[in-house]
C-alpha positions in Angstrom: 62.9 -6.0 33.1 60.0 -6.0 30.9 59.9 -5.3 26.9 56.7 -4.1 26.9 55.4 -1.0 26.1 52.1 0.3 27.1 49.9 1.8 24.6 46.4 2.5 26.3 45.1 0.6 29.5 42.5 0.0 31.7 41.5 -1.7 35.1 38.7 -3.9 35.6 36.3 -2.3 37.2 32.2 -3.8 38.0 30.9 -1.8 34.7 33.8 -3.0 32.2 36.4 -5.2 31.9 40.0 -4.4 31.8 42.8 -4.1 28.7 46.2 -3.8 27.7 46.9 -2.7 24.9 51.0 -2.6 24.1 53.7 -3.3 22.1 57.0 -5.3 22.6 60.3 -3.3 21.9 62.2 -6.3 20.5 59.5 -7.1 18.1 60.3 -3.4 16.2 63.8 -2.8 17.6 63.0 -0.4 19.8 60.7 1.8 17.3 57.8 2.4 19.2 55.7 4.0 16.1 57.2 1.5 13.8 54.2 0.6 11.3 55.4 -3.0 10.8 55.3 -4.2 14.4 52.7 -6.1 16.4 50.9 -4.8 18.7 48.7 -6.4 21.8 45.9 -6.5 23.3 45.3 -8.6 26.5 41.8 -8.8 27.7 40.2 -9.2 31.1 36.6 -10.0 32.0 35.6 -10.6 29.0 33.3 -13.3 27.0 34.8 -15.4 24.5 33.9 -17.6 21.9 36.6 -19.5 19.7 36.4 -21.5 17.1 39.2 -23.3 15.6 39.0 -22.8 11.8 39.8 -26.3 9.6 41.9 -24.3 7.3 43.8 -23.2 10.5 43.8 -20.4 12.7 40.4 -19.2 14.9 37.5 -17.2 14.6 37.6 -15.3 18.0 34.1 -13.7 18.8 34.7 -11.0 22.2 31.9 -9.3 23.7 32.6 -6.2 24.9 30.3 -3.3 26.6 30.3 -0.2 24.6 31.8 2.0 26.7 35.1 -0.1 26.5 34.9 -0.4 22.7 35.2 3.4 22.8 37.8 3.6 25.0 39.7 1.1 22.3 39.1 3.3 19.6 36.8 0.5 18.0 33.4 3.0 18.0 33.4 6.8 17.4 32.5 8.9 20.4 29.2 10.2 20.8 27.3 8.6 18.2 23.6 7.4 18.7 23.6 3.3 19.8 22.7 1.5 16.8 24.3 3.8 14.4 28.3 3.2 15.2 30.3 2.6 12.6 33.3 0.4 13.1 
């Protein structure tokens, strides 16, 4: 049985790589719109950079095509390439 909760997905296809975006129900108790919990995103087909910080933690760099960045909500539909505001 699986805890997770899907919020948005999307196969991998050629043109774009795939997602998962999600939440877990035992991270908020079973409140799906709960503002406090986590939520996920698992990527696939996608290019990474990491770099671990000395201070701890990463700097995660992901490149992603634009048409997938709109699907994650990360660019506003229909604006003009070059002028997206994120």
């Amino acid at each position: 049985m699986s805890t997770k909760v899907t919020i948005r997905h999307s196969r991998r296809s050629d043109a774009c790589p795939g997602f998962y975006l999600y939440h877990d129900v035992l991270d908020g108790l079973g409140i799906a719109d709960d503002p406090q919990t986590d939520v996920y995103l698992r990527l696939d087909g996608v290019a990474v950079a990491l770099e671990t910080l000395s201070e701890g933690g990463a700097l995660v760099t992901i490149t992603l095509p634009r048409e997938t960045a709109r699907m994650l909500g990360l660019l506003r539909p229909g604006t003009a390439p070059g002028i997206e505001q994120v």
